[in-house]
C-alpha positions in Angstrom: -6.6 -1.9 10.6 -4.0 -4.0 12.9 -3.9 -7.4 11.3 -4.5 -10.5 14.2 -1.4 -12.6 14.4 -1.7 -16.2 14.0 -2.4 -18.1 17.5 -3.1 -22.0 17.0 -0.2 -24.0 19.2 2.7 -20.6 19.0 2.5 -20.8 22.7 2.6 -24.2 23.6 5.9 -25.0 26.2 6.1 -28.1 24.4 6.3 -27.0 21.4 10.3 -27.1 20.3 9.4 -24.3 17.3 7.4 -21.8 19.5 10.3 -19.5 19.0 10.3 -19.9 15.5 6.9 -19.2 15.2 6.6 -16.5 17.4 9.2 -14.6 14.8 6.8 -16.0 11.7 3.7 -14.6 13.4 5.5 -11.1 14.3 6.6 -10.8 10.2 3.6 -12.4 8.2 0.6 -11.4 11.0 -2.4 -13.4 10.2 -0.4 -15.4 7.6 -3.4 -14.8 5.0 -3.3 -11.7 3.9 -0.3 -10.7 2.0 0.1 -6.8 2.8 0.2 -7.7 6.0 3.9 -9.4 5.8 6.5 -6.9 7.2 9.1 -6.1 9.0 9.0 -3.6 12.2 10.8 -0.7 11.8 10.1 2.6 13.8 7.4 3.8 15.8 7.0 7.6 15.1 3.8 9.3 17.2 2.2 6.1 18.1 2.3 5.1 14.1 3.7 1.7 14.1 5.8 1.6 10.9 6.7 -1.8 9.3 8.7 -2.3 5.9 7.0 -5.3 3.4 8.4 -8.4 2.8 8.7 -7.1 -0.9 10.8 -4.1 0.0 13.5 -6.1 2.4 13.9 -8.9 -1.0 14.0 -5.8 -3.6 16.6 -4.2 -1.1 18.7 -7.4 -1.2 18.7 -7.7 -4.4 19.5 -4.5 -5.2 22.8 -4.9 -2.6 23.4 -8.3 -4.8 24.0 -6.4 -7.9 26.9 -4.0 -6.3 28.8 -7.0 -6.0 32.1 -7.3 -8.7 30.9 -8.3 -11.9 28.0 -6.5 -12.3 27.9 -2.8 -14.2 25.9 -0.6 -10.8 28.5 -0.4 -8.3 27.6 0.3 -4.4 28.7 4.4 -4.8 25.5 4.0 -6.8 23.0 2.0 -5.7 23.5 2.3 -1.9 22.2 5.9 -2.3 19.0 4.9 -4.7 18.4 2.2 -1.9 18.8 4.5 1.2 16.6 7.2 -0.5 13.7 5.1 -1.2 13.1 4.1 2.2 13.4 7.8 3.5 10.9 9.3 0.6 8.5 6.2 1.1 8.7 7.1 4.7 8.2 11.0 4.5 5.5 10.2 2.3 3.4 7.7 4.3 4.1 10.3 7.3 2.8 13.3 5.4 -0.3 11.4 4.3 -0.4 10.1 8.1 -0.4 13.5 9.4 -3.4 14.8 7.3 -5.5 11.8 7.5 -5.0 12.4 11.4 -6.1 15.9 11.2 -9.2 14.9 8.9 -10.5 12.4 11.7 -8.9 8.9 10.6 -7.4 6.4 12.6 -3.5 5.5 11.6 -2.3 2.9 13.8 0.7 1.4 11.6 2.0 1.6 8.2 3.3 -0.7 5.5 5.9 0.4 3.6 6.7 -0.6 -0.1 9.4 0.9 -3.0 7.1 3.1 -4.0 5.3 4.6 -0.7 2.6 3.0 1.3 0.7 -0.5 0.3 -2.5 0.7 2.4 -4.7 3.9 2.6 -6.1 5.8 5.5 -9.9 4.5 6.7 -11.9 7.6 8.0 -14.8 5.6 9.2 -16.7 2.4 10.1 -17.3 1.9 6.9 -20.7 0.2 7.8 -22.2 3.5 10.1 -21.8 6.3 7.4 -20.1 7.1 4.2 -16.8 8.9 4.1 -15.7 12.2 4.0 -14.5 12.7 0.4 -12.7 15.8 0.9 -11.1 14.6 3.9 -9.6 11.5 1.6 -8.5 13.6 -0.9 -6.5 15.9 0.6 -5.0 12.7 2.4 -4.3 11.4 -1.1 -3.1 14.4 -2.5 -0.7 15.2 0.8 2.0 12.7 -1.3 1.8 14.2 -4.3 2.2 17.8 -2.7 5.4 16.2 -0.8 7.2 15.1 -3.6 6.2 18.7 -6.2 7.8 20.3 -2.5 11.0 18.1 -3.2 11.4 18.7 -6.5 13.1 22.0 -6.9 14.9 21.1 -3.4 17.0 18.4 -5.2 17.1 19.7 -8.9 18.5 23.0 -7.7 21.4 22.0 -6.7 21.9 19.4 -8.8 21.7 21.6 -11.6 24.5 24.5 -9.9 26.7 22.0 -9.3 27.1 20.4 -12.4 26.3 23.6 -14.7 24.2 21.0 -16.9 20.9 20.2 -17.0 21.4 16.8 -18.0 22.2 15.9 -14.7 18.6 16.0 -14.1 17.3 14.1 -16.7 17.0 10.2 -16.6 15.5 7.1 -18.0 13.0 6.0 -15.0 13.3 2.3 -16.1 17.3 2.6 -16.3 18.3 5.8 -13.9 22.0 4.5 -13.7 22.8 5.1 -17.6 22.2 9.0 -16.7 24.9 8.7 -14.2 27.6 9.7 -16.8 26.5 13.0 -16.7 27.0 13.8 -13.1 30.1 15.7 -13.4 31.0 18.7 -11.2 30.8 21.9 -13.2 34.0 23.4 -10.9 36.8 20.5 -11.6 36.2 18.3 -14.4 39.4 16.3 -14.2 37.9 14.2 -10.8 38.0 11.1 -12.2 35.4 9.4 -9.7 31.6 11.8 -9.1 31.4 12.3 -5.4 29.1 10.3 -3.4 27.4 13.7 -2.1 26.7 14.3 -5.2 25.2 11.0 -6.2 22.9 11.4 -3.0 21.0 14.6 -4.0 20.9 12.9 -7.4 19.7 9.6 -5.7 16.9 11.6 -4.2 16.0 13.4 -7.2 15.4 10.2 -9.1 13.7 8.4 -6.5 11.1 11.6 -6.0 10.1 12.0 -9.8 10.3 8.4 -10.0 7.2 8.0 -6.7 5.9 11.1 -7.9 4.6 9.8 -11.6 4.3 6.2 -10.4 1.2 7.0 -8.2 -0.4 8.7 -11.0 -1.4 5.3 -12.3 -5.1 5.1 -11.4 -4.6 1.6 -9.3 -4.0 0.7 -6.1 -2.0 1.1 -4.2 -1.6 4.3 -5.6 -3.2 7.3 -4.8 -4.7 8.0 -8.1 -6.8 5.1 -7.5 -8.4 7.1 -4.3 -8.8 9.8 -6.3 -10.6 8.3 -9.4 -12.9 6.6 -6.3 -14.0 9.6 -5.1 -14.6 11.3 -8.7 -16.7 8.0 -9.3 -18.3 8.1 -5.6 -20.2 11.4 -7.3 -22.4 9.4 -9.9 -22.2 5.7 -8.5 -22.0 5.7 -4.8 -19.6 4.8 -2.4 -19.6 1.1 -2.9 -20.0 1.1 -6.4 -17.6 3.7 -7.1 -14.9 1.2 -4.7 -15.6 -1.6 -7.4 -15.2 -0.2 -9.9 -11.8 1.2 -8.8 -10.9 -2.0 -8.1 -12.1 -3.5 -10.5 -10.5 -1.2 -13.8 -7.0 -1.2 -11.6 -7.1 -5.0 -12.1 -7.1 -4.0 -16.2 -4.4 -1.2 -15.7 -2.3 -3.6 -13.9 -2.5 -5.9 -16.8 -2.0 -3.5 -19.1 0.9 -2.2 -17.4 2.6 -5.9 -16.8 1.9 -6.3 -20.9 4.1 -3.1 -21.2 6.5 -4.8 -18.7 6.8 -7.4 -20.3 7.2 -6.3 -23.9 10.2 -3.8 -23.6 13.1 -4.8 -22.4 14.1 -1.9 -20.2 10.9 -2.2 -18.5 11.0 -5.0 -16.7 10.4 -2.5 -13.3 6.5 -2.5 -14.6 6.2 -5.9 -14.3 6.6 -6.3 -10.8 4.9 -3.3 -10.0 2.3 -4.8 -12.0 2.1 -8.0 -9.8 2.0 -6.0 -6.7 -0.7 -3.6 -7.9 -3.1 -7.2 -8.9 -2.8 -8.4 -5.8 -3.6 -5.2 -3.8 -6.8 -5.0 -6.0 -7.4 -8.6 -5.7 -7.6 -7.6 -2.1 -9.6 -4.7 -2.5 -12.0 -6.5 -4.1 -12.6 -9.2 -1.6 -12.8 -6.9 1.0 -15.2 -5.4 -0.8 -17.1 -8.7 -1.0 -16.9 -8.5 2.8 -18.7 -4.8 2.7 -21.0 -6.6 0.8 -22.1 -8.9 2.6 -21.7 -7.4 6.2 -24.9 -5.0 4.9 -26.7 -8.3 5.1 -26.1 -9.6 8.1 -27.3 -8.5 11.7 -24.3 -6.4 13.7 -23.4 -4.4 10.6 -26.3 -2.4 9.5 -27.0 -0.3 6.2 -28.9 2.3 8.4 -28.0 4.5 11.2 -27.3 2.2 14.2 -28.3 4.3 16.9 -31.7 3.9 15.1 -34.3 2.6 17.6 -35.4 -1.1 17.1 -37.8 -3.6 18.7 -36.1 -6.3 20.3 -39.2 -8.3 21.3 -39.6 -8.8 17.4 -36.2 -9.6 16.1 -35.7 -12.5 15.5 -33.3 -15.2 16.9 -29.9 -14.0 15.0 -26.7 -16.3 14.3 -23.9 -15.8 16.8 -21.9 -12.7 16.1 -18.4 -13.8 16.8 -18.9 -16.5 14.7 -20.5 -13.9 11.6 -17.2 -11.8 12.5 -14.9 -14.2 12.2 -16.6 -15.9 8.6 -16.5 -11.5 7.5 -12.7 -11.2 8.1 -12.5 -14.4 6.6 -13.8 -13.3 3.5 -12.3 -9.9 3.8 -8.6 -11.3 3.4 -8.9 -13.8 1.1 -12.5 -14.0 -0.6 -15.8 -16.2 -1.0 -14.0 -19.5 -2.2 -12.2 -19.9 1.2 -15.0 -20.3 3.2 -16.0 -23.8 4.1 -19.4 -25.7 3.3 -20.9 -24.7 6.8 -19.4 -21.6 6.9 -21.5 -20.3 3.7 -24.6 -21.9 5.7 -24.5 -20.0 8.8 -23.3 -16.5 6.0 -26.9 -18.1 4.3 -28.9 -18.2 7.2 -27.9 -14.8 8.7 -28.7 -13.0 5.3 -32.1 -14.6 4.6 -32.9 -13.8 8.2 -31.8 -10.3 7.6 -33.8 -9.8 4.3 -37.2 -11.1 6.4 -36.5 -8.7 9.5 -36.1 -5.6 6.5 
């Protein structure tokens, strides 16, 4: 979904910070919602592709540390950097590509380290349930990417240096596995070449994606896919709490981990991303929850025939719309005291006309 961009006084002549503003609203959209805060990038095939606040301070950083002084030098991380936003994109795209052939809308897409920070919706969530098989092979499309990639990279990293070291690495600290990228055919280059340290960039950074979004919490796919084995014996909705829900746990278990070993430290912040996507996922859910309540968003078909001479007088529907997305992006405790009395009023009116 396109996030709304913030409007209040952005186009007021007047106003000496319009500019400033404008720029504000174009990076952090509706302001509210966090995955929403990016950069534009590309637009490939009508996809609008946009790189996360996250990724753009993580890439900085990264550049900070190949300054003199510190032990990773730019021959090394320049490469790491480059080929995690080229797999995150290929990635997103393949995904993009079979969620389009399976029926779903993709209009943009965020960008993180570690792939994409939103998935694919194949439907109006309040019409019909979605097509599980469509969603998994969606979900699966990643994973196939990055098994494709594999032997691509670790073949020739493995020829060239006659060692199969080369391929191995510690994913919390890939640069101490740099030591054994030597060329098998001179050994007596005193400096690896920075061809070299490319495929070997790209081979870390795939195996690295690749086992990350086996962790069953968003915004990884395994979270999708433990949804949909769950939407078998709870339901649709259920099965999206309770995804969201058991992420929230795995994300503190994996912060704990994080936190405890020193070499780590990668698991934390991935940990604090992955809460706050299924903080988000769960509100939105509250939203799903409540727009089966209210008039304009029914549990039934909605090409169902009704009587309008007996329905009742219902609450305005922009305002319902507006008090939804509101609790979509950032939950029940933002609304304001008669905000949750017109949400009231349109529910109890729902449950009579029922």
């Amino acid at each position: 979904m396109d996030q709304p961009e913030w409007k209040s006084s952005y186009d007021n002549d007047g106003d000496r910070f319009a500019g400033i503003k404008k720029v504000l609203a174009r990076i952090f959209g509706d302001g509210e919602n966090p995955l929403a805060w990016g950069f534009p990038l590309i637009t490939i095939k009508g996809i609008h592709i946009k790189i996360h606040l996250i990724m753009v301070v993580y890439l900085l950083a990264q550049l900070i540390f190949t300054m003199p002084g510190h032990n990773a030098g730019a021959i090394f991380v320049v490469p790491i950097l480059g080929a995690m936003v080229i797999l995150a994109l290929l990635r997103e795209l393949a995904k993009a590509h079979i969620a389009r052939r399976n029926g779903a809308q993709i209009n943009h897409i965020m960008l993180w380290p570690l792939g994409g920070l939103e998935q694919p919706q194949f439907d109006d969530q309040f019409d019909h349930e979605p097509e599980p098989k469509a969603e998994l092979r969606t979900a699966l499309a990643g994973t196939a990417l990055h098994l494709v990639l594999i032997p691509i990279f670790l073949i020739p990293l493995v020829v060239l240096t006659g060692s199969w070291q080369s391929i191995i690495f510690n994913p919390f600290s890939p640069s101490f596995s740099i030591h054994d990228l030597v060329l098998a055919s001179d050994q007596t280059i005193p400096q690896t070449p920075w061809w070299l340290v490319t495929i070997w960039a790209f081979h870390v950074v795939n195996v690295i994606i690749l086992i990350a979004n086996f962790i069953p919490m968003y915004p990884f796919d395994a979270a999708t896919i433990l949804r949909l084995i769950l939407t078998n014996k709870q339901g649709d909705l259920a099965a999206r709490h309770t995804t969201a829900f058991s992420g929230l746990w795995v994300a503190t278990a994996v912060g704990l981990v994080g936190i405890i070993f020193v070499d780590a430290k990668m698991l934390l912040a991935i940990a604090i991303v992955a809460g706050i996507v299924c903080t988000i996922e769960r509100r939105r859910l509250q939203f799903l929850d409540y727009a089966q309540m209210v008039p304009g968003y029914p549990k039934s078909d909605p090409n169902q025939d009704s009587n309008p001479e007996s329905a009742p007088e219902q609450p305005n529907h922009a305002d319902l719309d507006r008090i939804l997305e509101k609790i979509s992006t950032t939950g029940m405790d933002s609304l304001s005291r008669s905000e949750r009395r017109t949400l009231k009023k349109a529910t109890e009116l729902s449950r009579k006309t029922e």
